[in-house]
N, C-alpha and C positions, 0 to 999 in steps of 0.2 A: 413534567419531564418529556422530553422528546421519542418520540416511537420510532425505530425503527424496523425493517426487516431481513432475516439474515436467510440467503440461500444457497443452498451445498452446490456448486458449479463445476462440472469438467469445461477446462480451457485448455488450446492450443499451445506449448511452449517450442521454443528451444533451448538444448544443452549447447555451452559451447564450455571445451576445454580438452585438454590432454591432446592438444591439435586437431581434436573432432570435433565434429558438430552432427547434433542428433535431434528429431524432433521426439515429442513426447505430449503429454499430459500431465494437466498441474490439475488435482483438486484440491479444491478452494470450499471456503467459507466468505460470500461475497455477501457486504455489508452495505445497505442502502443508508445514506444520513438524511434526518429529518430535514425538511423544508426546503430541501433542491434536487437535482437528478444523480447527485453525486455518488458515489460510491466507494468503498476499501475493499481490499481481499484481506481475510484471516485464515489461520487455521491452514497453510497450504503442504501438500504432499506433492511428491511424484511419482508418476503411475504410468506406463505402459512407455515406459526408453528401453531401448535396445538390452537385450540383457549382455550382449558381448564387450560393451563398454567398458573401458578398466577402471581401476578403483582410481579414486582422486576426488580433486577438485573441480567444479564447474560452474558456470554458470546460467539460471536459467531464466528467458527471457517470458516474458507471459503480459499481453494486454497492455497497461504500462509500468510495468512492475519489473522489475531484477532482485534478482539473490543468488547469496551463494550457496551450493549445498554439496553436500559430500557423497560417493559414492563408497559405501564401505563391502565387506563382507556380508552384513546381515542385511544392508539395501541404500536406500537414501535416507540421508539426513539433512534434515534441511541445518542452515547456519546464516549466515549476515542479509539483512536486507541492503540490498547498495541503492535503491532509489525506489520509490513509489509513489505516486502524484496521483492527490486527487484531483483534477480538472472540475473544476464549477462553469457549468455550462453558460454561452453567453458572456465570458467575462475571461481574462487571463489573467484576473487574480488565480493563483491557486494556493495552497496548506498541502504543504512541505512536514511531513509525519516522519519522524526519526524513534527507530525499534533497538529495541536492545539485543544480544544475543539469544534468548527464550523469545523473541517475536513480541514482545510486547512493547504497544508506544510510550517512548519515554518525554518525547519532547515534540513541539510542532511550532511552525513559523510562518508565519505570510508571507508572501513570496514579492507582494507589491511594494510592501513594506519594511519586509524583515523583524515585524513585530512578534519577538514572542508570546504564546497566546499563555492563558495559566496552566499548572499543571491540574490534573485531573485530584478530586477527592481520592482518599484511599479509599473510602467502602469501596470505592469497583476495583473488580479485582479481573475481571477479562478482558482480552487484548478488542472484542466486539463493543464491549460496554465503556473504555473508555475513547475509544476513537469517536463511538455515538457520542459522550460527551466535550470532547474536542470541537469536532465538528461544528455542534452549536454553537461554542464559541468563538467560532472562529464565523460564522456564517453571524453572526453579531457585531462580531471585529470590523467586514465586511461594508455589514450595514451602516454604521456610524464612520469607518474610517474611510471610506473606500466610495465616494460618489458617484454615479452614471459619468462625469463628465472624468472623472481619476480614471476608472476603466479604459474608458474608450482613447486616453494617454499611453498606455501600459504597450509597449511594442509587440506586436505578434510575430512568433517567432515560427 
């Protein structure tokens, strides 16, 4: 099985909505994947936005990550991921990670390819534990699909 490590990280964001724009802080749960420099964020909050902000919808901007989340009466809730990109370094292949509402991965794609990869076993049952296992499969998908000379094709954008 693949090892990875997971560390509780404050990041930079911003809010944007309700015609505002606010910076803040997103803590994270950031997820290394085995056998490259890659990384996810799980597990994310927001922490230290304006408190004068009204209630709504917004969205926050973090690393390369967006979602949407809500401001309510009892604080923020998080809600949709709209994009998160793992970047594998050296290569613009990337793994395209699709969450469901609860934050959890439902589905993932190659990006060179549009291959979708399998879905995870059910024993995992955490939004960490199966990204860790995506990931390898996809860094497998990679390897067999995706040659030094397919890479270095792949437009950079």
């Amino acid at each position: 099985m693949f090892k990875s490590v997971r560390e509780a990280v404050l990041v930079q964001g911003v809010l944007r909505g309700m015609n505002l724009e606010a910076q803040c802080t997103v803590r994270a749960v950031k997820v290394s994947l085995p056998k490259s420099d890659a990384w996810e964020y799980v597990c994310v909050d927001i922490t230290h936005a304006p408190a004068d902000l009204p209630q709504g919808s917004y969205e926050v901007s973090f690393e390369d990550t967006m979602m949407v989340v809500d401001k309510t009466a009892r604080g923020w809730a998080s809600g949709t991921l709209i994009s998160a990109r793992l970047e594998v370094p050296l290569s613009r292949t990337e793994l395209k990670i699709d969450y469901d509402h609860s934050m959890m991965p439902v589905s993932a794609t190659c990006s060179a390819c549009s291959e979708q990869m399998p879905q995870a076993p059910a024993d995992l049952t955490t939004a960490a534990d199966i990204i860790v296992w995506i990931s390898g499969k996809y860094l497998e998908h990679r390897t067999v699909k995706h040659s030094n000379h397919d890479r270095r094709q792949i437009p950079r954008s």
